[in-house]
N, C-alpha and C positions, 0 to 999 in steps of 0.2 A: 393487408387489412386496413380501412378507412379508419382514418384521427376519425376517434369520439367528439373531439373540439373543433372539428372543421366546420367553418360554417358556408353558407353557400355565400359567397362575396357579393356574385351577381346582384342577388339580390336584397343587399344591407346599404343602405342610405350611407354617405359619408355622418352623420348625425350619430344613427345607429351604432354606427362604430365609436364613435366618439365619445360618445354616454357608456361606451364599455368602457373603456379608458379611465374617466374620470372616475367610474364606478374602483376598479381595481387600483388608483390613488387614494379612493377615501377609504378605503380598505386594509391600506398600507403595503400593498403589491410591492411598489415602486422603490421599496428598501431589499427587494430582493432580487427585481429583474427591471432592467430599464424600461421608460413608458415613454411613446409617443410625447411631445411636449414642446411650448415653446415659453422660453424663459427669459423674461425681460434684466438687464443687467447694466452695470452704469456706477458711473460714481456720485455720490452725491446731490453735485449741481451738475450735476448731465440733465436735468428736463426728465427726467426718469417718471418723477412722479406726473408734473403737467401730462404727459404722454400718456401715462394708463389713465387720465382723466379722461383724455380725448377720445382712448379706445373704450371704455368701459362705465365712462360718466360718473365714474368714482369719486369724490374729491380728497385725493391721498392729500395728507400733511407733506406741506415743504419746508417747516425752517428743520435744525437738525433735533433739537431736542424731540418732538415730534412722529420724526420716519421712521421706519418700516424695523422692527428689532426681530422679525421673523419672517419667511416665505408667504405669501398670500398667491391662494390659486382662482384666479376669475373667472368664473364660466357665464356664458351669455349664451341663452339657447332661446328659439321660440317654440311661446304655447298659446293658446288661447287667454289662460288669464296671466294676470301680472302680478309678482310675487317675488320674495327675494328672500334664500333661504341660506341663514347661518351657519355655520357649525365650525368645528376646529376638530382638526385632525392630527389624534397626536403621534410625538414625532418616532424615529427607531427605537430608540432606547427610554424610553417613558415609561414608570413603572403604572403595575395596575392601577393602584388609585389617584394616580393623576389621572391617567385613563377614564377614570369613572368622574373626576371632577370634571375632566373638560367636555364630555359627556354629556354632565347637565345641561351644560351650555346653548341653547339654542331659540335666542330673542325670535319674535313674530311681530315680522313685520307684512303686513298684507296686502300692499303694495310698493313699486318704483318711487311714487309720488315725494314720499317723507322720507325715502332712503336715506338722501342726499344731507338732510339735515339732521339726521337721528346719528351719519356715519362718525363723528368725532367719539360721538357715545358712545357707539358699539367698540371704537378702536382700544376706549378705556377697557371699557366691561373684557375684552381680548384679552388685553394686558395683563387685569387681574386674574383672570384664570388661568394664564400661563404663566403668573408668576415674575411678569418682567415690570422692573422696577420704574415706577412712571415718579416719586418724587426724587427731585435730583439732589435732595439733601437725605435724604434716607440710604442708609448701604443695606437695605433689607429687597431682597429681589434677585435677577438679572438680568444684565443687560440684552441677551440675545436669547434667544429659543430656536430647539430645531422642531417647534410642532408647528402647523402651519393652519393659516386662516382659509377657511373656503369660503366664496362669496356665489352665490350660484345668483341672476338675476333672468328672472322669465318673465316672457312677454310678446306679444302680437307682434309687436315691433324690432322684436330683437333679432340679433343673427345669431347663429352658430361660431362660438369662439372663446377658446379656454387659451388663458397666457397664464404666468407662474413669474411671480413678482417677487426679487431677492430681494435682501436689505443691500444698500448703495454701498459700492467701495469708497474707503475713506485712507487718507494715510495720515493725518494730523490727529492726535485722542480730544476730546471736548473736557475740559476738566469739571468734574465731579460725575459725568456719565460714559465717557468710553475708557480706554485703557489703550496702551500699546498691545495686549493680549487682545482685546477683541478687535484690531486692526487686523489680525491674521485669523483671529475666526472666520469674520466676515468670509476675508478671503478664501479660508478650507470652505467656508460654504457654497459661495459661486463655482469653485471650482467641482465640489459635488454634485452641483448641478447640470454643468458644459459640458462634464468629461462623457458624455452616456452619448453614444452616436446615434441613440434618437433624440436626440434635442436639438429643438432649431434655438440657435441661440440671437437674441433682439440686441446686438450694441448700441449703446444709447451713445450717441456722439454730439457733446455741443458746438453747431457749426462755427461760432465765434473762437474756438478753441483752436489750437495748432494740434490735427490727429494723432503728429508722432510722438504728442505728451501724455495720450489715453491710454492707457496701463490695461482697460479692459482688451481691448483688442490684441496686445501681448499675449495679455491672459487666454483669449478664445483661440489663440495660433499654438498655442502650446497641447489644444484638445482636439483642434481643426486644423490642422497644418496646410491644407492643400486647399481651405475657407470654401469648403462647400457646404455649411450648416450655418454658416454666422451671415446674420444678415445686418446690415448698417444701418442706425437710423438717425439722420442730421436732424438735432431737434435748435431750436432760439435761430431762425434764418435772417430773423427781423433786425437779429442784433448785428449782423453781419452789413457792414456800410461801405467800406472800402472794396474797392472792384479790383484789386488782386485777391483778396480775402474770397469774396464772390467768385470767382475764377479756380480758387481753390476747389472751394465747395462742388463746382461745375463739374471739375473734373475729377471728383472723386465719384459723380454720378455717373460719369460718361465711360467710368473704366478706365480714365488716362492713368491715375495714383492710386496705389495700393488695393488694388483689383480685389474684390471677390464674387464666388458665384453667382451666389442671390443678390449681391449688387447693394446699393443705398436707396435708400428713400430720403426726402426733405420732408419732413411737419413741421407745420408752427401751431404749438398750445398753449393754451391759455396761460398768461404771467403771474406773478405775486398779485398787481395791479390791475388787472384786466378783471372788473367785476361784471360787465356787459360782455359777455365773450359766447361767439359763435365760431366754431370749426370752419361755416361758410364762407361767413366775413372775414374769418383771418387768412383763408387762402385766397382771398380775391389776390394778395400781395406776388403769388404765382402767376399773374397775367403780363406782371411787369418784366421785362428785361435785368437779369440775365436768366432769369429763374422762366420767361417763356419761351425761352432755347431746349430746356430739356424734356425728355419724353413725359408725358400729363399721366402717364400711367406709375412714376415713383414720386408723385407729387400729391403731398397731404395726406390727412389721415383716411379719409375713407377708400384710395388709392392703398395703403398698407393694409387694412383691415380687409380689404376683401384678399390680397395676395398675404395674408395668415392665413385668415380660413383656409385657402386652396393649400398653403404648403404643409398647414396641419394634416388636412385630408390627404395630400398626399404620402406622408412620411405612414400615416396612420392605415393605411391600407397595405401601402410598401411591406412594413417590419409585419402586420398582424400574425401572419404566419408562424412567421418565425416565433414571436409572443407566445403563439399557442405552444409549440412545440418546445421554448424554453421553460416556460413556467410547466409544463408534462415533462421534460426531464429533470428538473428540479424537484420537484415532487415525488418522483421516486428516486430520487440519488435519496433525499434526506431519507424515506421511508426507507432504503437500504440501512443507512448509516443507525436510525435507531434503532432498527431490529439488530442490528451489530452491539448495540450498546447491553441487549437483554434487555429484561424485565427489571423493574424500579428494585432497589437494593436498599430501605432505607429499615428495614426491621430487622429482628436476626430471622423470623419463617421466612421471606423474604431471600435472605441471604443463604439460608439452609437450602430451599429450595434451588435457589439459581446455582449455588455451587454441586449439589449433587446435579442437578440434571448435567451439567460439565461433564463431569467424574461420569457420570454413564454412556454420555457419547465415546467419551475419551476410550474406554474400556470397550467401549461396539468396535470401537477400529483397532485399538489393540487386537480384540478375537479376529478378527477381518482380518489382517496381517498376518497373522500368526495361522491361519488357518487355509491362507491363501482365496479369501473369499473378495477377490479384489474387484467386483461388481457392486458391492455394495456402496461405495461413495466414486466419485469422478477424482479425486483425490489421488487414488493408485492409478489416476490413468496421466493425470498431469504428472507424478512424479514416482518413475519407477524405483527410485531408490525406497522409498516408502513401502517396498513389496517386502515386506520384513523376511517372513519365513525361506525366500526364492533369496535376498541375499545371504542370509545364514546357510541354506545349502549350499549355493556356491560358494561363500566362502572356504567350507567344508569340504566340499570336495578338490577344490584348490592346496588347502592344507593337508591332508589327505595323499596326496597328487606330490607335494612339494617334500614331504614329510617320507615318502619313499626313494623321493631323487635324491633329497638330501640328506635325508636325517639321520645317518650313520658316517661318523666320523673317516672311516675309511673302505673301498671301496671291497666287497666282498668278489671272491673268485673261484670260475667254476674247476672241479680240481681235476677234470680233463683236459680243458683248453684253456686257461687262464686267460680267459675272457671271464665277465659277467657272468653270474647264475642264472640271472634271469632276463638275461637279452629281450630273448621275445616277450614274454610277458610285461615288462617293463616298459617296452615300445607299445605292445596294445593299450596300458594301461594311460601315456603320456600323449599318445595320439588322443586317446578320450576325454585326457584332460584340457589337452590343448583346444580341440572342439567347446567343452564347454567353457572352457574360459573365454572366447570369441562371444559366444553366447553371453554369458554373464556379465563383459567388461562394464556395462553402463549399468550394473547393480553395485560395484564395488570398485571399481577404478580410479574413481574420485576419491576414495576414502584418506584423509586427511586427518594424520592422529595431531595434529596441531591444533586442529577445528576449533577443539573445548578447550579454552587454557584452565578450564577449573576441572579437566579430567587429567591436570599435571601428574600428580602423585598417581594415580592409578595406571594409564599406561603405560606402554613399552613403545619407545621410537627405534629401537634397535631390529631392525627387519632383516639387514647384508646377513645372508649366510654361505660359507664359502663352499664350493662342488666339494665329493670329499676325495680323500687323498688314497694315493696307489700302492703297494708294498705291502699288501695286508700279513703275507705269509710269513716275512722276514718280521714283521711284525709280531706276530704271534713265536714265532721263536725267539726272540730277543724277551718275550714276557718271558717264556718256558727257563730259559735260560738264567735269567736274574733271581727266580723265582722257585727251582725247585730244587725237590727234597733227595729222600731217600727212597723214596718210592720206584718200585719197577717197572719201567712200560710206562709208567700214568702219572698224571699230575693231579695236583689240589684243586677244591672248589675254590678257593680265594684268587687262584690263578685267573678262572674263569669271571671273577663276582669283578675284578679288578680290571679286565678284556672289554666286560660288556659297558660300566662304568665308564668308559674311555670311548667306545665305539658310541654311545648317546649322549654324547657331552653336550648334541646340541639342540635337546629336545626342549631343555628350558627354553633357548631363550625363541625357538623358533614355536612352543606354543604359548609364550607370552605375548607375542607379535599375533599370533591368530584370536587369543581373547582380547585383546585391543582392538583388530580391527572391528569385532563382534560389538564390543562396548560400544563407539563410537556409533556404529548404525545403527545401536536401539537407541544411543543416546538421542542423537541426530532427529530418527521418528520423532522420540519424544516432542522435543523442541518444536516440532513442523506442527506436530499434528496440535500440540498443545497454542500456540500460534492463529491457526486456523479455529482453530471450535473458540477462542478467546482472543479478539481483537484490542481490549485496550489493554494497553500495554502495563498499566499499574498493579490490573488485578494479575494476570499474567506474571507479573515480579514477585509479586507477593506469594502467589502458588509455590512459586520454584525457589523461592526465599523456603518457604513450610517444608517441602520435600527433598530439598538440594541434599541434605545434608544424608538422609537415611537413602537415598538414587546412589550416592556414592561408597557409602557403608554396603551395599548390596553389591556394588562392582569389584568391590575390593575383596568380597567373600568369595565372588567366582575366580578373582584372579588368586584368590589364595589356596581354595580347592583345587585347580589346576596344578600349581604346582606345589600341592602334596600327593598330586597324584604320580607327577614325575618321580618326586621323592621317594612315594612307594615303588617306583620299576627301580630308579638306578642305587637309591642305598640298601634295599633289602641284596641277602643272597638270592641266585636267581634261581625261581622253581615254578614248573609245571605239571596239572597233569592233563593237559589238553594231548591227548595222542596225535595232533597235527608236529607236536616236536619230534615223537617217534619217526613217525614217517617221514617229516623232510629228513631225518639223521639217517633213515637209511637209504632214501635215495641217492642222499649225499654220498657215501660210503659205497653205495652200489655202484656209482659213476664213477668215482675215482678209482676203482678197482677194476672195472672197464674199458678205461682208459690207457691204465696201467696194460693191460693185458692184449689189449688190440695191434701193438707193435707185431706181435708172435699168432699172429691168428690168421687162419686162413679159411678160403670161404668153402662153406659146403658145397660136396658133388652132388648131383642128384641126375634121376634119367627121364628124358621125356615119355609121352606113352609108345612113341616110336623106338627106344630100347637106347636112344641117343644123350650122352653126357651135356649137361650145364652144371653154373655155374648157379647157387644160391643168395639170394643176398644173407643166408645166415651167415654170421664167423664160427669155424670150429676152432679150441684153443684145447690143445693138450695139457693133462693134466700135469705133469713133471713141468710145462714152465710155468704152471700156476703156482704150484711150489718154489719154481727157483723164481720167479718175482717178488714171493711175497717175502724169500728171505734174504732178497736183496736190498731192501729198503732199509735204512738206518734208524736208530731209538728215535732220535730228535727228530728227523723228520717227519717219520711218524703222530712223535705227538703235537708235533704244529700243525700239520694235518688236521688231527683229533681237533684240537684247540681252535680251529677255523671253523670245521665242521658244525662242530655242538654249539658255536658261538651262533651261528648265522641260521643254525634250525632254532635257536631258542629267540633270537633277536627277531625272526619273522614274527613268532607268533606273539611276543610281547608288545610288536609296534601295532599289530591287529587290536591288541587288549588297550592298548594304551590310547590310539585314537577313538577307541568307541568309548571308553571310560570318560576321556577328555568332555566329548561330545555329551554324554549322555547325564554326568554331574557337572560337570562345569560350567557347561552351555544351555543343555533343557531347561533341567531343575535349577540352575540357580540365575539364570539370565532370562529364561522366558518364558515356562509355564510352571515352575513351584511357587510351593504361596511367597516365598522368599523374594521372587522378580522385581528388577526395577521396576519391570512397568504394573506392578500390583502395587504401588505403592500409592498414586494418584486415584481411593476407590469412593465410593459414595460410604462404604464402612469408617472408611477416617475423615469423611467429610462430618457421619452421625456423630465421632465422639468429639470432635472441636468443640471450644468451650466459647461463647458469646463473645468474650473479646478479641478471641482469635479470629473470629467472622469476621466481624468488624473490623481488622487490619485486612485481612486480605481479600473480603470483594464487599468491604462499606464502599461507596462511594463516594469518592475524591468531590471536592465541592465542586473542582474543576467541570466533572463529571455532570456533576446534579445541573451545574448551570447551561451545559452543553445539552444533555439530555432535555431541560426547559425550552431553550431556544429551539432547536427540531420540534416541538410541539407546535410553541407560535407559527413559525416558519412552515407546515406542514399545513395547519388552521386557516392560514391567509392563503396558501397557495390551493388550496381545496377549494375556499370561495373564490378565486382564479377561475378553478376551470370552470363552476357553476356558472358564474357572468360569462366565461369564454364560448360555453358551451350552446346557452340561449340565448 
């Protein structure tokens, strides 16, 4: 898709372009995005001033009380008529109503003619509207400004050419007008001017001087390292009389010393004393040796001024592009960053409003999560862990999974083959779970009960749980044993209440480790999603300041229902009437009786239709050794038997009860969809009953704020009229 801002180059004049430029400084562009520009720079008595007289017919003040206490931008354009148009542009940080003083600002003058005599006046009338203090016995004022003078002068006769004129570096204070502080004003301000790699920067060098004592040049190697922006300019040639001195000079034209790109120029301008002073006449002095050795094209002023113009136009065409394209991303970074901020927070409707609409988003992705409706934001697509309800199942079914590998103290057996009872089933069920644990890893694998140090007191770090232990049989006789009565054949329910007790010793703390990790991933959400819908970080604090306390009160009720729900399997005595106990106890009973009996069994005969004997896979077992089996077996062993049996048909179906109960109170209703939920706690309901001062703590806005919020306005305002001048 074609840049809006592109313009056809082909056909835009170097001028065209330039008049964009200046337009987008007087604008104040140029405090947001670097501009084309060349900036004249210098100490003092560097001829700084004489120099922009020569270029621009200005007659800047030379002694010091006098010079330059701010930037001044010079443009020279032609037009038909002749006109010279004032204004002052003010500087970054300039509040509105200086803004509107300096505003008024803007003498008429209607021609060039009287410029030149009016200009001491207009330099006062400057002064006073920026505020810089012109009597030097007055401490009412200041010394420097960062708004800057424009001088625009048009005319038949003019050329195309904008320079940007610093105040002079100085390192001595003048007492009762400078200071040692604004020695290094000055300086922070040159250097905000050089550092921006569209600037061609003008070093004012006076040739009578030794260059290695010019501090400017230092100064431009620290912004230009490699001096391909800084251009040299040897001003006072006249004064130069001695012919090493001359030789000097020569060779800093010629490239022999201290080389740069764009190279030196020699001018000679007008002196303190030079009241008949012509450009023409003063360079007649370049015809003379040694100064007509070097190339006639970096000699004098009108030699410079036409190689500005060209390196203006060139730098100004070079970067445009790129202009256009910075000031268009800059433009929409800040229109992101304010729409990040919300809507103005400065009332409590205001503040009612911005925080419920929160609180409704916030609760759209809660049901999204919880409902698996993970299309509705890009959010679940960047971070799967955010898929709330798909980590809860897996979790679930992991615990679940883990919770029958392990969750029985010791290991049950079957009472034909003392092996496992449930071999195969148990393999089905761990191959299943092993699949989806592959599947889920990156919903829950991370999870990290360390994450939240302020979900300290609430979870469980204790997760080892040990495989369980072998011996169950000798087990259960060694209860029977310590433990019974007088009873015939049979033992006590306390036997049993005391068996199952011991066999789930470790349900606590392996589902205290599964509502942990549960907490943690709503906590987690929370935090993300609250994060995301809420970018500064204050109001952000403040929210989770209001809720921290009752998020944690709510966690603490599900880890507390969980385990009273252990509480109710392992301290009650054990009772059902789910007839799944019936039936595993006679299965049980039926197999070990099976078992028993298969030693003495032999297979049924049967006849084919051919009249011919086989071999059945039935077993036949005579009845007399079904009798003498059954009264072979001993009391005790019998009722450890018993005491296995009834343990392991009751303990199936109680760990069934007990994982869906866990799940279904501890986890649904009190973690994720009863009105109790942490995450109900963040609603537009408790947003309506907050009481005005509570607003105002947590999404007033921080002055920080308000002034952040201010500045993206400005900043948006100027870069808008950006692209308007970029555009046309």
């Amino acid at each position: 898709m074609a840049d809006p801002l592109a313009p056809k180059l082909g056909h835009l004049a170097s001028a065209a372009l330039l008049r964009k430029i200046d337009e987008l400084r007087e604008k104040s562009v140029g405090q947001h995005v670097p501009l084309p520009q060349l900036v004249v720079v210098g100490d003092q008595s560097s001829g700084k001033s004489s120099l922009l007289e020569s270029l621009t017919t200005i007659p800047f003040p030379r002694n010091v009380e006098l010079c330059t206490r701010y930037a001044t931008q010079i443009t020279s354009r032609r037009d038909s008529e002749s006109r010279v148009d004032i204004t002052i542009i003010p500087g970054p940080r300039a509040p509105e109503e200086h803004k509107k003083h300096l505003a008024a600002y803007h003498p008429t003058i209607l021609s060039t003619d009287n410029f030149r005599d009016k200009f001491p006046q207009i330099l006062n009338e400057a002064n006073f509207r920026m505020g810089i203090r012109t009597d030097t016995s007055s401490g009412v004022g200041t010394v420097f400004s960062e708004d800057i003078l424009k001088i625009e002068l048009c005319g038949p006769d003019q050329d195309y050419l904008t320079v940007i004129d610093v105040p002079g570096i100085f390192r001595n204070p003048t007492e009762g007008i400078t200071t040692k502080n604004d020695i290094q004003l000055v300086q922070n301000m040159v250097k905000e001017y050089i550092k921006n790699d569209r600037t061609i920067i003008l070093a004012v060098l006076p040739s009578n001087v030794d260059i290695a004592t010019q501090e400017i040049l230092t100064l431009a190697e620290d912004y230009d390292k490699a001096g391909e922006r800084t251009l040299g300019v040897l001003t006072k040639p006249d004064l130069v009389t001695e012919q090493s001195a001359q030789a000097a000079v020569c060779n800093l034209v010629l490239g022999k010393r201290r080389p740069l790109t764009l190279g030196y120029y020699v001018v000679r301008s007008r002196g303190a004393d030079d009241d008949n002073f012509s450009n023409t006449d003063a360079e007649k002095m370049f015809q003379d040796a040694p100064w007509n050795k070097l190339p006639s094209s970096r000699l004098g002023v009108l030699a410079l001024k036409a190689r500005l113009t060209e390196l203006l136009s060139e730098i100004t065409r070079k970067e445009f592009p790129k202009l256009r394209k910075e000031v268009s991303k800059q433009l929409s970074d800040c229109q992101t960053e304010l729409e990040a901020l919300g809507a103005a927070r400065e009332t409590e409707r205001d503040q009612r409003l911005f925080l419920s609409a929160l609180a409704r988003h916030f609760q759209a992705l809660v049901d999204a999560a919880l409902s698996a409706h993970y299309s509705s934001d890009a959010i679940f697509e960047e971070m799967l862990g955010l898929r709330l309800i798909t980590c809860v199942v897996n979790l679930t079914e992991m615990f679940n999974y883990n919770f029958q590998q392990k969750g029985h103290y010791r290991s049950f057996e079957d009472p034909g083959t003392d092996s496992t009872m449930e071999v195969v089933r148990v393999r089905t069920v761990a191959h299943r779970a092993d699949t989806h644990a592959k599947e889920g890893t990156s919903f829950f694998a991370d999870i990290d009960l360390d994450e939240f140090t302020d979900l300290g007191e609430v979870v469980s770090r204790d997760c080892h749980i040990d495989d369980p232990q072998g011996g169950i049989l000798d087990w259960t006789e060694q209860l029977y044993l310590r433990s019974r009565g007088t009873d015939l054949g049979t033992f006590s329910g306390a036997i049993l209440s005391s068996a199952f007790k011991e066999q789930s010793s470790k349900w606590a703390p392996m589902t205290k480790a599964y509502i942990s990790q549960i907490i943690v991933v709503i906590h987690r959400f929370m935090v993300i999603i609250l994060e995301r819908l809420c970018p500064d970080p204050h109001v952000r604090e403040e929210i989770w300041s209001s809720i921290h306390d009752e998020v944690l009160k709510r966690y603490k009720v599900a880890m507390d229902q969980a385990m009273f729900l252990v509480s109710l399997e392992r301290d009650k005595r054990p009772y059902t009437v789910n007839h799944y106990f019936n039936d595993n106890l006679q299965i049980a009973r039926g197999h070990r009786m099976a078992n028993m009996l298969k030693p003495n069994s032999r297979p049924e005969i049967k006849q084919d239709s051919r009249g011919l004997d086989y071999c059945s896979t039935n077993l036949i077992v005579d009845l007399d050794h079904v009798r003498q089996t059954t009264r072979s077996k001993g009391n005790v062993e019998q009722v450890k038997e018993e005491i296995h049996d009834i343990l392991w048909s009751y303990y199936k179906v109680a760990q069934k009860r007990f994982i869906d109960n866990v799940y279904q109170q501890a986890v649904d209703h009190c973690l994720l969809t009863g009105p109790m939920s942490p995450l109900a706690v963040f609603t537009q309901e408790w947003v309506i009953v907050l009481e005005a001062d509570q607003l105002e703590i947590i999404v007033g806005e921080s002055g920080i704020t308000k002034e952040r919020r201010a500045a993206l306005k400005r900043k948006i305002k100027d870069l808008e009229t950006a692209v308007q001048i970029l555009r046309h």
